[in-house]
PLY file of the C-alpha trace (Angstrom):
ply
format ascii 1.0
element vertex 110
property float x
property float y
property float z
element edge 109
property int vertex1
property int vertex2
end_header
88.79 63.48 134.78
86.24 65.56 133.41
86.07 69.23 134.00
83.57 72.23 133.27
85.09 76.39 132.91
83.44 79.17 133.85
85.40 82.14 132.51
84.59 85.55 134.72
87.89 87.13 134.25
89.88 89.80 132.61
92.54 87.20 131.51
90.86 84.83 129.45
92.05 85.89 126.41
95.40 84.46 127.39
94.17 81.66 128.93
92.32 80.11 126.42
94.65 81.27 123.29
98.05 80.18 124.73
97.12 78.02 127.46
93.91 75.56 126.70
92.75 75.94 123.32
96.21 74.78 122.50
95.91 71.71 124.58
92.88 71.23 123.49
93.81 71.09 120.12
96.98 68.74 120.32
94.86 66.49 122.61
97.34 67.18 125.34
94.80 69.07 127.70
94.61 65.43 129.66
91.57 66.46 131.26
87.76 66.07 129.45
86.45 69.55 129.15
83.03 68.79 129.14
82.03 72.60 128.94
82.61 76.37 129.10
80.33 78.80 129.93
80.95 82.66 129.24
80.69 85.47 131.70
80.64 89.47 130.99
83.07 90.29 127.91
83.85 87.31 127.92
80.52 86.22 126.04
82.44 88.09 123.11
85.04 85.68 122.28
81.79 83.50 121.23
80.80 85.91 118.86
81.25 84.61 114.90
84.42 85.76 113.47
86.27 86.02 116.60
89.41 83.85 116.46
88.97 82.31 120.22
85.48 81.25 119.62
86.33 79.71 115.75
88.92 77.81 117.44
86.40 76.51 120.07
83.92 75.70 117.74
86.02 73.79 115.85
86.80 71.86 119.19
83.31 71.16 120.19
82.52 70.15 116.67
85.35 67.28 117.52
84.36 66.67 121.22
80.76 67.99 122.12
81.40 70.03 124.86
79.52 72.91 125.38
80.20 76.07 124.75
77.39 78.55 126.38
77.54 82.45 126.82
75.82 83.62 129.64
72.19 85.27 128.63
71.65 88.39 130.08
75.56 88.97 129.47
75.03 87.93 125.37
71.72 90.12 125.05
73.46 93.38 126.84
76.17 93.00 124.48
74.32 92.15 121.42
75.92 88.89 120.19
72.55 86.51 121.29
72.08 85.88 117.74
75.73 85.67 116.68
77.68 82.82 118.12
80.01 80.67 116.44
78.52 77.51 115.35
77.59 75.21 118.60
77.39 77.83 121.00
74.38 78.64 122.77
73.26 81.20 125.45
71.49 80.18 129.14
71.63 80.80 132.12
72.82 78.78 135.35
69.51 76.10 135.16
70.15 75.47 131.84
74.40 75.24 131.95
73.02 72.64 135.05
70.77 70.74 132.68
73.48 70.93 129.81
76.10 69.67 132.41
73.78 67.30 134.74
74.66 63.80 133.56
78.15 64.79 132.10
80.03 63.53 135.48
81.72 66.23 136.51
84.88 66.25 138.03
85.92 69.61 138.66
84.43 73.12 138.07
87.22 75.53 137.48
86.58 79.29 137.36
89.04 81.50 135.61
0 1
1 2
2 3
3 4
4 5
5 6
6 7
7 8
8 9
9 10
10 11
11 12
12 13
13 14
14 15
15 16
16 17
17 18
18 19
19 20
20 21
21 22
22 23
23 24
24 25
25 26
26 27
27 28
28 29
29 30
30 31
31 32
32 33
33 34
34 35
35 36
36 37
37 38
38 39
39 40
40 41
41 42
42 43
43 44
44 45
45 46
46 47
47 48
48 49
49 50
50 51
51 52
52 53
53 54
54 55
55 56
56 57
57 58
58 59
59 60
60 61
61 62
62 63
63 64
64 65
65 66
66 67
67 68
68 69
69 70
70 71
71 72
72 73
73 74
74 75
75 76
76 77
77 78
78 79
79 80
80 81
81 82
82 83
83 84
84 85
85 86
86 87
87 88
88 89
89 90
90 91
91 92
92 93
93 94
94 95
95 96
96 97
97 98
98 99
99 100
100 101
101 102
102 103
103 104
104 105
105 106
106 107
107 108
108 109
């Protein structure tokens, strides 16, 4: 099964750090994470530096999924030009044309 994120809320801190990241990272996860996309704060945790994002760099480096930080979110916050290495920043049309022939599962929104 292959699955996308979309991470809007004020828990994904704890999510990602003791829930998937870890999974990820054992290969345990079972399902394909094809991509993430950032929302709000959230955007943050793909700023360099931050421990969430190295961790999900290191990841994509492995698997290729995407990581993307929502634009308009990114620019407000002032990280557009400070992402961990493989992240990007777009908006809806482009997470669609990132995400278009990945085959999709399941979007999950946290």
């Amino acid at each position: 099964m292959k699955v996308a994120y979309i991470f809007n809320s004020t828990n994904t801190h704890k999510i990602l750090d003791k829930m998937i990241i870890p999974q990820l990272e054992t290969d345990s996860h079972v399902a394909e994470v094809a991509g993430m996309f950032f929302f709000m704060d959230n955007t943050l945790f793909l700023s360099k530096g931050n421990p969430i994002g190295e961790r999900l760099s290191k990841i994509r480096e492995k698997t290729g999924m995407i990581l993307m930080a929502c634009d308009q979110c990114a620019i407000e916050r002032g990280i557009q030009d400070n992402l961990v290495d493989g992240a990007t920043i777009g908006c809806f049309p482009n997470l669609y044309t990132c995400l278009g022939g990945a085959g999709i599962d399941q979007v999950i929104t946290l």
